[in-house]
C-alpha positions in Angstrom: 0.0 0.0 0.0 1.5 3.5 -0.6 0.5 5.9 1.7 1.3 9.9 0.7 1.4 12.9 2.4 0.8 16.7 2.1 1.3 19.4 3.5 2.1 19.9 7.2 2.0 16.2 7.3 5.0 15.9 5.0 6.7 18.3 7.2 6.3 16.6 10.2 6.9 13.2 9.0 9.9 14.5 6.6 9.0 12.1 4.1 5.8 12.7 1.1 5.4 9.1 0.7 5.8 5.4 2.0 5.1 2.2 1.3 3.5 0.1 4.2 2.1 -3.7 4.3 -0.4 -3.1 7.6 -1.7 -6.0 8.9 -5.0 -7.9 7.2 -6.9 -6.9 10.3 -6.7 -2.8 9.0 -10.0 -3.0 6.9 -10.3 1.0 7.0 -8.6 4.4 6.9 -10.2 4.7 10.4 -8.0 1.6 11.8 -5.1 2.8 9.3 -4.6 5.7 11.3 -4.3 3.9 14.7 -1.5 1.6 12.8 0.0 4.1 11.4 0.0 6.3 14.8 1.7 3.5 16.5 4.8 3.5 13.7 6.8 6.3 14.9 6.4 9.0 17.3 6.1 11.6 14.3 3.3 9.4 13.1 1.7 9.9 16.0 2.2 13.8 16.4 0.5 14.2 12.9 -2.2 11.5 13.2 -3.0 13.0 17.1 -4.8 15.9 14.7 -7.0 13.0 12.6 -10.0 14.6 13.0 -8.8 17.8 10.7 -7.2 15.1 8.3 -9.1 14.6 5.0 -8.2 11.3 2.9 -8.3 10.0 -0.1 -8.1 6.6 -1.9 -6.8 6.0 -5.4 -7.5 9.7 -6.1 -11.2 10.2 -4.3 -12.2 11.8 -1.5 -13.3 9.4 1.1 -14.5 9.5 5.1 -12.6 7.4 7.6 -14.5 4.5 7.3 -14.0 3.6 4.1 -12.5 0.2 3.2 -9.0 0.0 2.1 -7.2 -2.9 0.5 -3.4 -3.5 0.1 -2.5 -2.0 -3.2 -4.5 1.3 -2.7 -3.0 4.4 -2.9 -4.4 6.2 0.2 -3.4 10.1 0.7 -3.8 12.5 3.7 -4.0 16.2 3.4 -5.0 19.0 5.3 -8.4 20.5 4.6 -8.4 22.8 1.9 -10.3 26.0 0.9 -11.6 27.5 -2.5 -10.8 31.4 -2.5 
């Protein structure tokens, strides 16, 4: 699964991008966070903020409950504005 990164998340993290084999009980972005909060303690300063975190898989915007599977391309961004 690649998982990419924007923004201040790419900032935190210091990487835009990883690729990740989370275990087959991670059916969700929702339980993707918690595994991916539990990685590193920089995963778990940007993922502390989930709730402002928008997501998207294979290039659509999705809620945190969506289902995921392995070769998905999942991103997380901040929310964005129009202007």
């Amino acid at each position: 699964m690649k998982i990419i990164y924007f923004s201040w998340l790419k900032e935190i993290l210091e990487i835009s991008e990883e690729r990740v084999r989370p275990p087959s009980n991670i059916k969700n972005i929702d339980n993707l966070i918690k595994w991916l909060s539990a990685k590193s303690t920089k995963h778990r300063k940007v993922f502390l903020k989930s709730k402002s975190i928008r997501c998207a898989i294979n290039h659509q915007i999705v809620n945190k409950n969506s289902k995921i599977k392995s070769k998905d391309e999942i991103a997380f961004f901040p929310p964005f504005t129009g202007g």
